[in-house]
SEFI-942036 format. One record per residue (C-alpha): chain; x, y, z. Coordinates in nm, 2 decimals, padded with zeros to 4 digits. Last residue first. Example, Ala and Ser with C-alpha at 12.3 -4.5 7.8 and 13.67 -1.06 7.14 Angstrom:
<recs>
@ch->A, u->01.37, v->-00.11, w->00.71
@ch->A, u->01.23, v->-00.45, w->00.78
</recs>
This chain:
<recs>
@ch->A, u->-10.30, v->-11.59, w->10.86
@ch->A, u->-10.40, v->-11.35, w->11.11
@ch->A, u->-10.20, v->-10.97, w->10.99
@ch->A, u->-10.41, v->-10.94, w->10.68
@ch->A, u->-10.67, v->-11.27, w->10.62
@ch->A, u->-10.63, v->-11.49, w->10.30
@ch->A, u->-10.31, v->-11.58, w->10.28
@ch->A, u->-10.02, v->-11.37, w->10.49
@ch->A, u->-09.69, v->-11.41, w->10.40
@ch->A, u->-09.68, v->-11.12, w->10.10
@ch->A, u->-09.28, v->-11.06, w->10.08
@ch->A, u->-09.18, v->-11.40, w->10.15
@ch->A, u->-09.50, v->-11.59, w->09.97
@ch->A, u->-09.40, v->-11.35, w->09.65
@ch->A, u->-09.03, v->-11.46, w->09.65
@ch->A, u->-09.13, v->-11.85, w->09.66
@ch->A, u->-09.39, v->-11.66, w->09.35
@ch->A, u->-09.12, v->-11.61, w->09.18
@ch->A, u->-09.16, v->-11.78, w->08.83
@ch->A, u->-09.46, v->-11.98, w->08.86
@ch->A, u->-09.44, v->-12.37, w->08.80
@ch->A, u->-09.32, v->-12.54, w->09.08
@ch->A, u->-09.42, v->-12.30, w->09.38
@ch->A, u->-09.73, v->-12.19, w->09.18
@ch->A, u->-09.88, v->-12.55, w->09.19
@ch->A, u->-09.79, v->-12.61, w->09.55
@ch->A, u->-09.98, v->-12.27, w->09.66
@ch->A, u->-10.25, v->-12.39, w->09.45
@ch->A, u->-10.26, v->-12.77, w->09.70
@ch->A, u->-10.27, v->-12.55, w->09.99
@ch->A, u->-10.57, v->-12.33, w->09.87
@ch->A, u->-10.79, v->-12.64, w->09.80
@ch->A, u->-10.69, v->-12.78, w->10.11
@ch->A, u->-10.82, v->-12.47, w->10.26
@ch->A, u->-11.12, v->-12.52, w->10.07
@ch->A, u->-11.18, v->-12.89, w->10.18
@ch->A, u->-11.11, v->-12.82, w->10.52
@ch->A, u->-11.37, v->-12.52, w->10.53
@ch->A, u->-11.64, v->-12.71, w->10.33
@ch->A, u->-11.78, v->-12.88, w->10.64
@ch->A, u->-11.77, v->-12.56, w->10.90
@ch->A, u->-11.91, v->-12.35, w->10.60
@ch->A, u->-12.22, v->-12.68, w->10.63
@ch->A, u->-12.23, v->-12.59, w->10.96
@ch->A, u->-12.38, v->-12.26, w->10.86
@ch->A, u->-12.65, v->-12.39, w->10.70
@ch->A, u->-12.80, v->-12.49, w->11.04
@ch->A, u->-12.83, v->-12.13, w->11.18
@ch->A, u->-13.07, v->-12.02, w->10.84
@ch->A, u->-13.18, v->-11.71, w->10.77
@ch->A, u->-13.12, v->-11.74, w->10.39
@ch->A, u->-12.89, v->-11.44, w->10.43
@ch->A, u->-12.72, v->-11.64, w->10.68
@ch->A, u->-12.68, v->-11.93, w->10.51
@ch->A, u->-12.51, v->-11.72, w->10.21
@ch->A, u->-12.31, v->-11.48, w->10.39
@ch->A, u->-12.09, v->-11.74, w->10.48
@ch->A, u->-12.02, v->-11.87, w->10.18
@ch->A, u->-11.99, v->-11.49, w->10.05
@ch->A, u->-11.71, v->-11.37, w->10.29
@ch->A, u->-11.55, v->-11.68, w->10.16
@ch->A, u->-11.54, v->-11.60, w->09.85
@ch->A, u->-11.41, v->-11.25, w->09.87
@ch->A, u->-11.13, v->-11.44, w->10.13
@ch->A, u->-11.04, v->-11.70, w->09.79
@ch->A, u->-11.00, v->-11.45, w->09.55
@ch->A, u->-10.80, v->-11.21, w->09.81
@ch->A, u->-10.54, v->-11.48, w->09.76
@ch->A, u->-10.20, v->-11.40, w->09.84
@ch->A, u->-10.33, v->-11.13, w->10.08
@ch->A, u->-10.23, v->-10.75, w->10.12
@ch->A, u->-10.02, v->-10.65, w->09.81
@ch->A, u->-10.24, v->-10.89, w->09.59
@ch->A, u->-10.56, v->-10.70, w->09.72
@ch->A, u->-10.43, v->-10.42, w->09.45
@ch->A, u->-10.08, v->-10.49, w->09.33
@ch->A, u->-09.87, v->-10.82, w->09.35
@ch->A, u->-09.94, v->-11.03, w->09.04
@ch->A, u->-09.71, v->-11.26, w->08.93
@ch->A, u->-09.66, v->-11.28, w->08.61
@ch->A, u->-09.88, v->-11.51, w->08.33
@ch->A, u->-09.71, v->-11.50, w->07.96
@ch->A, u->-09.95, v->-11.81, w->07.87
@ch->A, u->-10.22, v->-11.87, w->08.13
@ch->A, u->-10.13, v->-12.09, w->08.44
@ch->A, u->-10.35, v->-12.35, w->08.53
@ch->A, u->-10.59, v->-12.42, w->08.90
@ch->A, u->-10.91, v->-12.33, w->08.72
@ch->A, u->-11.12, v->-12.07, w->08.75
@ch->A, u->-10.87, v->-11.80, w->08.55
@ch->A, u->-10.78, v->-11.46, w->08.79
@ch->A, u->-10.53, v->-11.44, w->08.51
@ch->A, u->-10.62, v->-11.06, w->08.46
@ch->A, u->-10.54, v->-10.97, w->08.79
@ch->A, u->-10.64, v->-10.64, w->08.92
@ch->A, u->-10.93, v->-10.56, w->08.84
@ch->A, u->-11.07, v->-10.90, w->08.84
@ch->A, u->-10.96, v->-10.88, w->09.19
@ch->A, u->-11.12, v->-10.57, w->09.27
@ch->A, u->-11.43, v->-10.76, w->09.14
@ch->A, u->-11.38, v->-11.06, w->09.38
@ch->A, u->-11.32, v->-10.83, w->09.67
@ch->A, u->-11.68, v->-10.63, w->09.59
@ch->A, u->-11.83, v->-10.96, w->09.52
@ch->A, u->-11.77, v->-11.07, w->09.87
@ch->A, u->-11.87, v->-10.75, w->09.98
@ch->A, u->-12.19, v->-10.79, w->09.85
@ch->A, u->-12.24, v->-11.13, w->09.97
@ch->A, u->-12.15, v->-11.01, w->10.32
@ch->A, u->-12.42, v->-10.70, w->10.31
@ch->A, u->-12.68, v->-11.00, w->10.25
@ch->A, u->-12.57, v->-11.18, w->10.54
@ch->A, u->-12.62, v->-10.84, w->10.74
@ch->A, u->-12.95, v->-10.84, w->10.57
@ch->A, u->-13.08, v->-11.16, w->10.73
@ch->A, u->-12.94, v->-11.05, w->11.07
@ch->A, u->-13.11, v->-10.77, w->11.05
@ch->A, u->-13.44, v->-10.99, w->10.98
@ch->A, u->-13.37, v->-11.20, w->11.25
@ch->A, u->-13.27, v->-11.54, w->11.25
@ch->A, u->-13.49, v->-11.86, w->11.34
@ch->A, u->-13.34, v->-12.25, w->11.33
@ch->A, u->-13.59, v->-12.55, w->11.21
@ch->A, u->-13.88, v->-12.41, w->11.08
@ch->A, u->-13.98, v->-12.69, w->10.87
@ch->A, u->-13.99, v->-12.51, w->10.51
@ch->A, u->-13.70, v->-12.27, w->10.63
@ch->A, u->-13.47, v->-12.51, w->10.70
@ch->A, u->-13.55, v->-12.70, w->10.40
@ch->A, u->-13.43, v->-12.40, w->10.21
@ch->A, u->-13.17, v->-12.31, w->10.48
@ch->A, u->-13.01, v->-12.69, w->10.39
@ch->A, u->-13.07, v->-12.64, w->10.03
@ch->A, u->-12.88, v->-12.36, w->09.94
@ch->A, u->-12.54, v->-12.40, w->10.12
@ch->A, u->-12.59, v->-12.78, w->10.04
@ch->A, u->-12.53, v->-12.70, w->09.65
@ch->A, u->-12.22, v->-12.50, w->09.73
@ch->A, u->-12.08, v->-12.83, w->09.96
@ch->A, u->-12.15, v->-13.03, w->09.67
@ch->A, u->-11.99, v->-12.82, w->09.43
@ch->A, u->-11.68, v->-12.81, w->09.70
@ch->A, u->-11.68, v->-13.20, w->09.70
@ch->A, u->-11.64, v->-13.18, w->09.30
@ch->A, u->-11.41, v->-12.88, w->09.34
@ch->A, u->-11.17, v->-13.08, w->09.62
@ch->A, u->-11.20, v->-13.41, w->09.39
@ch->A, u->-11.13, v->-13.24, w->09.03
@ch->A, u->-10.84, v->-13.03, w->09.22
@ch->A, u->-10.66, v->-13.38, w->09.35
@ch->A, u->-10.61, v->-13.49, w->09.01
@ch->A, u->-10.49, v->-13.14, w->08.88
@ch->A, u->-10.59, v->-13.07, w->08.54
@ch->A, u->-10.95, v->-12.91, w->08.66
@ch->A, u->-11.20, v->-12.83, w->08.38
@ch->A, u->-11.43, v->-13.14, w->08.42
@ch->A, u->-11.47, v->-13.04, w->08.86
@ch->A, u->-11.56, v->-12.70, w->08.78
@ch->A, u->-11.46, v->-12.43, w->08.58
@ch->A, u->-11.44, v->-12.26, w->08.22
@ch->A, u->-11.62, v->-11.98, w->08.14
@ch->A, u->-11.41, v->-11.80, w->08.42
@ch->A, u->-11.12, v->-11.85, w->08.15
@ch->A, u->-11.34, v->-11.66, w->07.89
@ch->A, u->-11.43, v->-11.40, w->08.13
@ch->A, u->-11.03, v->-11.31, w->08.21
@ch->A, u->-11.01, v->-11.29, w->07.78
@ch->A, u->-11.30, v->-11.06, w->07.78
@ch->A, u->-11.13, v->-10.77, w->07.99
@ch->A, u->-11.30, v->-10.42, w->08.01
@ch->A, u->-11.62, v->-10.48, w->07.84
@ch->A, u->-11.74, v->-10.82, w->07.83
@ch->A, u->-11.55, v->-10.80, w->08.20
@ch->A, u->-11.78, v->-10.53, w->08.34
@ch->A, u->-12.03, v->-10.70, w->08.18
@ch->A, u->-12.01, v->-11.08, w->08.38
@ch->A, u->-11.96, v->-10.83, w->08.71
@ch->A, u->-12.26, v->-10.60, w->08.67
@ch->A, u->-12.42, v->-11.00, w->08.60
@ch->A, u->-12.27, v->-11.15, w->08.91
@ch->A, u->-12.36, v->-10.82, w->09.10
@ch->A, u->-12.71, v->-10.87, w->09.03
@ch->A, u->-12.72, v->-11.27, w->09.08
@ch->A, u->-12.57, v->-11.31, w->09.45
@ch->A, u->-12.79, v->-11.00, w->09.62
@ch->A, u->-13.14, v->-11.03, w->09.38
@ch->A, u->-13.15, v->-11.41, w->09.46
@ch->A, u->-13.09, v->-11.37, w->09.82
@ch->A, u->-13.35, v->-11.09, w->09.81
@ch->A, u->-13.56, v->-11.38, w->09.68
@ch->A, u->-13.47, v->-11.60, w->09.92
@ch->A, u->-13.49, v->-11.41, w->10.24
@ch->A, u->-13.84, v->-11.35, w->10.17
@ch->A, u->-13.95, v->-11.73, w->10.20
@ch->A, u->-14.30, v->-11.57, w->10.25
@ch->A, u->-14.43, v->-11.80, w->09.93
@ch->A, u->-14.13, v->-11.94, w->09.72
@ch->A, u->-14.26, v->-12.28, w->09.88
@ch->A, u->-13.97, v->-12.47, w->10.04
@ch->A, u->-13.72, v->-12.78, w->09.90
@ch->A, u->-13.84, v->-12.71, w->09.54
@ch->A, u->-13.80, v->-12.33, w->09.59
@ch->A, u->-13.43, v->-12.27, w->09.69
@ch->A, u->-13.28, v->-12.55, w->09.49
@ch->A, u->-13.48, v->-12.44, w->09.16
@ch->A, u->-13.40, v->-12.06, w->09.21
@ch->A, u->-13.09, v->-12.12, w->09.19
@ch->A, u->-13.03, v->-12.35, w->08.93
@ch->A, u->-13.29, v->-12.09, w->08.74
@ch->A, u->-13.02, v->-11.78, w->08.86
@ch->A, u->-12.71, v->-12.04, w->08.72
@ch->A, u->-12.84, v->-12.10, w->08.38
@ch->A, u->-12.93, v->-11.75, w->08.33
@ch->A, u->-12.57, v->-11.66, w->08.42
@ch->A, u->-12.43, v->-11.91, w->08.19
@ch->A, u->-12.65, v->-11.85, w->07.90
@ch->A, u->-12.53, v->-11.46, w->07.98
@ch->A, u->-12.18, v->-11.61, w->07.96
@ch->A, u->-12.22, v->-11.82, w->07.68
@ch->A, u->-12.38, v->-11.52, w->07.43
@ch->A, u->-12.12, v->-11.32, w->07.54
@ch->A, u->-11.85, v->-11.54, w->07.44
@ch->A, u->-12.01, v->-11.65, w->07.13
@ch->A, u->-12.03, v->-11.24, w->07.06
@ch->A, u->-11.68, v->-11.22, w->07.09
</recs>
C-alpha cells in the first residue's frame, strides 16, 4: 500500500512539473495568469481525487497507475493513446506559444468559464470513480468485472469519456487561447475512434453489455448521441 501511494504522489508531482514545463518554456511564467490558475484548476482536484481513492478504493488507483500508449493490449489502442498523448501535449503548448506572441485574445470570464469546465470535468470523472470500480486506464477487463449501470452509467455508456471531454475543452480556453481549440477539433476523430474501438472490446468480451447498449443507447451526451 504504501508503494502505491508513494507512486501515485510521484506520479502527480511528475505530471504538475510536466506541466509546468510545457506551459513556461514556450512563454515566460510572468503575467501568463491563466496558467497558473490553470495549474491550480487541473492539479488540485487530481490530487483530492488521487486520496480520495488511497482511501476509499486503492485497487481502481492502481489500474489508473497504469496507462498510456506501453500499457495498451489492443494494437489499435497503443496508436489512438499515442496520437491522443500528442494531441494532450499540443493542448498546452499551442495557448502557451499563443500567449507568448499574442496570437488570439479571450477575456478573463471567459478564462474562468474554461476553468469552471475543468472542474466539472473532474466532478464527472470522480462520480465515476464512485461508481465504477473497474474505471481501469487501459482498454482490459479486470477479473470478476460486471457491468456497471448506476450512477452516470444509467445516463451515458461512458460518462468517463464526456468528464474528459468537458476538460479538453476547458483546457485551451482556460489558457485563453482561440487557436488551441482547433487542436479539440484534431483529437475529436481520434477519441471517438477510441470510444468505437472499446465498445468492440466489451461486445466480445463483457457479459451483457449488447444488453447494456439497448437499455443505455446514448454514449457520451443524454438524449444527442
Amino acid at each position: 500500500m504504501r508503494a502505491l501511494q508513494l507512486r501515485a504522489f510521484a506520479g502527480l508531482l511528475f505530471l504538475f512539473v510536466v506541466l509546468a514545463v510545457l506551459l513556461f518554456l514556450p512563454a515566460s511564467p510572468d503575467h501568463f495568469w491563466q496558467a497558473w490558475v490553470f495549474l491550480a484548476v487541473f492539479w488540485i482536484p487530481s490530487l483530492a481525487i488521487t486520496l480520495y481513492l488511497m482511501k476509499k478504493d486503492p485497487e481502481l488507483l492502481a489500474r489508473r497507475m497504469s496507462s498510456g500508449p506501453t500499457a495498451e493490449k489492443e494494437p489499435a489502442q497503443k496508436i489512438i493513446m499515442l496520437l491522443v498523448s500528442v494531441g494532450f501535449i499540443a493542448l498546452i503548448v499551442v495557448p502557451a506559444l499563443d500567449h507568448r506572441f499574442g496570437w488570439s485574445h479571450m477575456s478573463a470570464g471567459l478564462v474562468l468559464a474554461g476553468d469552471l469546465l475543468i472542474l466539472l470535468g473532474w466532478l464527472a470523472i470522480f462520480f465515476v470513480f464512485r461508481a465504477n470500480t473497474y474505471a481501469a486506464a487501459t482498454i482490459q477487463l479486470a477479473p470478476g468485472q460486471t457491468i456497471i449501470s448506476t450512477g452516470p452509467y444509467a445516463l451515458v455508456r461512458h460518462p468517463m469519456y464526456a468528464g474528459g471531454l468537458l476538460m479538453l475543452v476547458g483546457m485551451p480556453i482556460a489558457l485563453g487561447s482561440w487557436w488551441g481549440l482547433l487542436v479539440i477539433l484534431a483529437m475529436m476523430p481520434v477519441l471517438i475512434w477510441r470510444l468505437f474501438e472499446e465498445e468492440k472490446f466489451l461486445v466480445r468480451n463483457l457479459a451483457g453489455y449488447v444488453a447494456y447498449q439497448r437499455n443505455v443507447p446514448y454514449r457520451m451526451i443524454p438524449l444527442v448521441w
